[in-house]
C-alpha positions as CSV (number, residue, x, y, z in Angstrom):
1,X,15.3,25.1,-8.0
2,X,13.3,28.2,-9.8
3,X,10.7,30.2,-7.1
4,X,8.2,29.1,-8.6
5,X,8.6,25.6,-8.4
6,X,9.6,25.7,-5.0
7,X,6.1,27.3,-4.4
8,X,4.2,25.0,-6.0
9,X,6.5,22.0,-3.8
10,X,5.4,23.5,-0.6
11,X,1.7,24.4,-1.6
12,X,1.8,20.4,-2.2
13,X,3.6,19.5,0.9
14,X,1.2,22.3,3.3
15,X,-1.9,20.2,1.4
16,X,-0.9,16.7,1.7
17,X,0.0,16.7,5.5
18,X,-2.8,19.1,5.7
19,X,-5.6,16.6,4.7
20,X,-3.8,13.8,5.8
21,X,-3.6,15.0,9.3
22,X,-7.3,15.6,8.9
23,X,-8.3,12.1,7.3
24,X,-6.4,10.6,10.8
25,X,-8.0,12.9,13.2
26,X,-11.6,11.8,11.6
27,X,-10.2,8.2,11.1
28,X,-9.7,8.2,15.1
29,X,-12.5,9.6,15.7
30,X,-10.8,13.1,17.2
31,X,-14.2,14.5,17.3
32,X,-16.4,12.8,19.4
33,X,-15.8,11.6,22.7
34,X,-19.0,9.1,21.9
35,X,-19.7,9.1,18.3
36,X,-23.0,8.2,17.0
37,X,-21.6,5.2,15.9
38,X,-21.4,3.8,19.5
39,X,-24.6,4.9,20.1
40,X,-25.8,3.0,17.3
41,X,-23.4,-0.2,18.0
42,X,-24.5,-0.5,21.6
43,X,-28.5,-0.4,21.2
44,X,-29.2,3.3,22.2
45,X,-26.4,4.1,25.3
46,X,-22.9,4.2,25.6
47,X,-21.4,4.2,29.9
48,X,-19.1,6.6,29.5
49,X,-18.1,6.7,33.5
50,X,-19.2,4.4,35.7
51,X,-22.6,5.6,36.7
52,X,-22.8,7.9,33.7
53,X,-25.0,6.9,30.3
54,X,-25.0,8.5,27.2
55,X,-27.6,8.3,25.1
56,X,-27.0,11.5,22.6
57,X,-23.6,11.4,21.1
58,X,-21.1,13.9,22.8
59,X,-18.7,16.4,21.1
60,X,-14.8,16.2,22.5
61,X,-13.9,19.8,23.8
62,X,-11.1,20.3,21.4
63,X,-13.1,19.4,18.3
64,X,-13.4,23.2,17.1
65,X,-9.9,23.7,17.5
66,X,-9.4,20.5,14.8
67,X,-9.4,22.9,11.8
68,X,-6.7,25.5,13.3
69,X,-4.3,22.3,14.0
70,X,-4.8,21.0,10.2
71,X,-4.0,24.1,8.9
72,X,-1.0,25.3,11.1
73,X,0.6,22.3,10.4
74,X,-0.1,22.0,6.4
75,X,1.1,25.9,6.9
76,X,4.3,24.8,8.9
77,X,5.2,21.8,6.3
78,X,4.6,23.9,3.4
79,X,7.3,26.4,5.0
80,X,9.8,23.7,6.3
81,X,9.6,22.4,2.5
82,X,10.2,25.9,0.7
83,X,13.2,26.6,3.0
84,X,14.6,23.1,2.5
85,X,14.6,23.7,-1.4
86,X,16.9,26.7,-1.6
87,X,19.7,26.8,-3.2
88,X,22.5,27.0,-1.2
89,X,25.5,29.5,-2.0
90,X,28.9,27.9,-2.6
């Protein structure tokens, strides 16, 4: 396979797992630990211990490394791919 299409293969690959990690991680709902959603669904307040109400919705701790993750795994696909399409020597 030529360079350049071996590029172009792994710029695919990186994007695809890139975003599709992403559309899972906001699927789950990797951001919040209460989403406005619940908020919303249960009239106002979510118990998120026993004892403990939320009323706002609450951001998970890891939600600003979500981005970093995305990309260094789009980035490690896209490599994986590009190596994997050499041509091997006889």
């Amino acid at each position: 396979m030529s360079f350049i299409a071996r590029i172009i293969a792994a710029v695919v690959v990186a994007a695809v797992v890139g975003f599709g990690l992403m559309t899972y991680d906001k699927k789950t709902g990797a951001e919040w630990v209460v989403s406005p959603e619940e908020i919303a669904a249960n009239n106002g307040s979510v118990e998120t211990r026993p004892g403990t109400v939320a009323v706002l919705p609450i951001r998970s701790e890891t939600a600003d490394v979500l981005p970093f993750k995305w990309a260094a795994a789009g980035i490690i696909a896209g490599l994986l791919a590009f190596t994997a399409l050499r041509r091997r020597s006889a």
